[in-house]
C-alpha positions as CSV (number, residue, x, y, z in Angstrom):
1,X,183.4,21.6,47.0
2,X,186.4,23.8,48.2
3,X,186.1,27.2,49.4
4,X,186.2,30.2,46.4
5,X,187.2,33.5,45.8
6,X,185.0,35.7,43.6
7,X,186.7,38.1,41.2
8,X,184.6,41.6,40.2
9,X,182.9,40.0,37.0
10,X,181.7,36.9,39.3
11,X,180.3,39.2,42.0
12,X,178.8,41.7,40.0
13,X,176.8,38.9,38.1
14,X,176.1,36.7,40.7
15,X,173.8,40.3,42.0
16,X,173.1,41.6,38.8
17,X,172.9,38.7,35.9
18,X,172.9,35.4,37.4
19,X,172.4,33.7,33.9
20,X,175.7,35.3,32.5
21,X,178.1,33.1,34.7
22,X,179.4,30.1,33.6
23,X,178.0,26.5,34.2
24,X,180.9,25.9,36.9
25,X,180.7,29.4,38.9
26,X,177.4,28.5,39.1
27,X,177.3,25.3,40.6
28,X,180.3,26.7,42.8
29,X,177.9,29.6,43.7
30,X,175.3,26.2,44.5
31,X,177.5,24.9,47.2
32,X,177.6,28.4,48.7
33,X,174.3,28.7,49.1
34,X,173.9,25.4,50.2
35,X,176.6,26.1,52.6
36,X,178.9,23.4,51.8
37,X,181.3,25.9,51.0
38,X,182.6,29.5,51.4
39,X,182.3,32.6,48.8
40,X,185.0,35.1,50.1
41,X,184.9,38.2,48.5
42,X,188.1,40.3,48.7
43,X,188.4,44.0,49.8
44,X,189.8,44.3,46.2
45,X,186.4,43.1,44.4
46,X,184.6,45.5,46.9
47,X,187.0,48.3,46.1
48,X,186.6,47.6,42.5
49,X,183.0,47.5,42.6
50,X,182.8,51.1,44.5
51,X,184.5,52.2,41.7
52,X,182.5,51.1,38.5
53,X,179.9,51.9,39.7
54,X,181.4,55.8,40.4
55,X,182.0,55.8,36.6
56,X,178.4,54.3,36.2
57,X,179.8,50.9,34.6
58,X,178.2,48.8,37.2
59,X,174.5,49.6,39.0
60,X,175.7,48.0,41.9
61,X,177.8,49.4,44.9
62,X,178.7,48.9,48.5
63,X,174.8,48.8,49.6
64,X,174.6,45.7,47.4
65,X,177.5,43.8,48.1
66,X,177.1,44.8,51.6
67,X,173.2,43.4,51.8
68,X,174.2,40.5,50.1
69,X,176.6,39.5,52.3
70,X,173.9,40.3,54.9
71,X,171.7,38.0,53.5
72,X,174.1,35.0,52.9
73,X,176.6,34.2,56.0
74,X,178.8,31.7,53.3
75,X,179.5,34.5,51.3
76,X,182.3,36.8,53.6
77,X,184.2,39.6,53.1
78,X,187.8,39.5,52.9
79,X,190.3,42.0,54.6
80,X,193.1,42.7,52.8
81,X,196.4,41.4,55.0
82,X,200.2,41.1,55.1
83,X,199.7,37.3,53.7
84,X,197.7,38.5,50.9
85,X,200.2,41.6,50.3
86,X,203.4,39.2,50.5
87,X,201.6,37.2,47.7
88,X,200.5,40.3,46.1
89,X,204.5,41.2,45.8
90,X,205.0,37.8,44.9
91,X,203.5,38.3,41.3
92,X,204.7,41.4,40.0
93,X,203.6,39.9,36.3
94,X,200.3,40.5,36.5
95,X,199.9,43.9,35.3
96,X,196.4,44.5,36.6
97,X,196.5,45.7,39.9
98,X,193.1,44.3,41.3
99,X,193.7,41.6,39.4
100,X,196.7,40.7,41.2
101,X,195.3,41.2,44.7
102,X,192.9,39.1,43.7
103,X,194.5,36.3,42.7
104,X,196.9,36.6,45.8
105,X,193.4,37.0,48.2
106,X,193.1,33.4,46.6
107,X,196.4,32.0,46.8
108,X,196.2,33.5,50.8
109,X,193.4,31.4,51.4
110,X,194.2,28.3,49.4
111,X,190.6,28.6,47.2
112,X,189.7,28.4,43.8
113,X,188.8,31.3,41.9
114,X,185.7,31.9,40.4
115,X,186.6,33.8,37.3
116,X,186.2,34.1,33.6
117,X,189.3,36.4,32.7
118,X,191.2,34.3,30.5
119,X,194.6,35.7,31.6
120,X,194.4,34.4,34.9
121,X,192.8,31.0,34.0
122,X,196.5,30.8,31.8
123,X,198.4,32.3,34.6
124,X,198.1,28.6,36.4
125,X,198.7,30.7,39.6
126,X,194.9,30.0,41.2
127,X,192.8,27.0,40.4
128,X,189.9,28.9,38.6
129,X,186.4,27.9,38.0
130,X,184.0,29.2,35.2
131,X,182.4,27.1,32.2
């Protein structure tokens, strides 16, 4: 199993509502915990968390994601960098702002994406991983 990215939706259920992801992100989550693999989560999924959970869409926040990753060394946190920010103005076309440093966190380090936004399973830009 190859390394992952985890977008927002994946992280937040993979804490919150384990039974919501999809039959692949959850076997991909398997191999992580296993530690035949890595879960990177990207400073864009972190920021994005901080913030739905300010406008009290998520019950989830940095404590969480931070503990987690506490918990689980094959799940790591993801600086944002030039490479990613060279990808990042690489894809102007996606419109979604984390959603487009997220996909180039992925594309940076050459792992599939564990997602289930539709757009970006169409984009083709990331291999992605859900059902």
């Amino acid at each position: 199993m190859p390394d992952v990215v985890l977008d927002t939706h994946t992280c937040v259920y993979a804490l919150t509502a384990p039974d919501r992801l999809g039959k692949a992100a959850r076997r991909a989550l398997r191999q992580v915990e296993a530690g035949r693999a890595i879960a990177w989560i990207p400073a864009a999924v972190v920021a994005e968390v901080v913030l739905l959970g300010e406008l009290g869409r998520v019950r989830i926040g940095l404590p969480e994601l931070r503990a987690a990753m506490d918990a689980a060394p094959a799940f790591r946190f993801l600086p944002l960098d030039l490479k990613q920010l060279d990808e990042f103005a690489a894809h102007a076309g996606i419109r979604d702002p984390f959603d487009r440093l997220i996909v180039s966190a992925c594309r940076a380090v050459q792992a599939a994406l564990v997602t289930k936004d539709e757009a970006l399973w169409e984009s083709r830009l990331v291999r992605t991983l859900w059902n």
